[in-house]
MARLUM-749001 format. One record per residue (C-alpha): residue in one letter; x, y, z. Coordinates in steps of 0.5 Angstrom, whole numbers, plus 500, padded with zeros to 3 digits. Example, Ala and Ser with C-alpha at 12.3 -4.5 7.8 and 13.67 -1.06 7.14 Angstrom:
// residues 2
a525491516 s527498514 
END
This chain:
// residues 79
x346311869 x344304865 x349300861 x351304854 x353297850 x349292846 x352285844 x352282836 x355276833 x361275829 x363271825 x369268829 x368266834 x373268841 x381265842 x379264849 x371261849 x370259842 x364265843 x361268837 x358274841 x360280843 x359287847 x360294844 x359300845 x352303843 x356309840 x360305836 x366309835 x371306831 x377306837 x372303842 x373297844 x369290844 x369284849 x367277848 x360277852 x363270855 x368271857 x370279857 x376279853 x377283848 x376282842 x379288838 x377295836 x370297834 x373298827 x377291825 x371288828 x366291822 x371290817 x371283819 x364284819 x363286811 x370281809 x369275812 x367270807 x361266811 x357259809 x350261808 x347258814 x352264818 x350269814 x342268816 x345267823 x349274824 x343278820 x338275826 x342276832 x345283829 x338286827 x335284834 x328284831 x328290827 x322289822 x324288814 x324294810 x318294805 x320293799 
END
């Protein structure tokens, strides 16, 4: 069976590495834990890292960062 998790930006980076990336489950249950894609420590749980994700104040330049690397790509929703 293949690798079931995909990594993101967070907008603090790792204790350990000073990485920004992370590596979470695909599934992305709330008590799953996330890895620093580094260094592989763990960086909390699934849930406080998406609550980080929605309160965290952040300059804009990180903003346009995190919706990049977040979005892998995803085509833009016309509007």
């Amino acid at each position: 069976m293949g690798d079931l998790s995909e990594e993101m930006r967070m907008p603090t980076p790792c204790p350990e590495c000073g990485s920004h990336s992370v590596r979470l489950s695909e599934v992305r249950n709330p008590t799953d834990k996330v890895f620093c894609s580094s260094c592989n420590t763990v960086r909390g749980q699934y849930a406080d890292l998406q609550k980080e994700l929605e309160d965290k104040p952040k300059s804009e330049a990180e903003e346009l960062l995190e919706e990049v690397v977040n979005k892998k790509g995803k085509a833009p929703s016309s509007s």
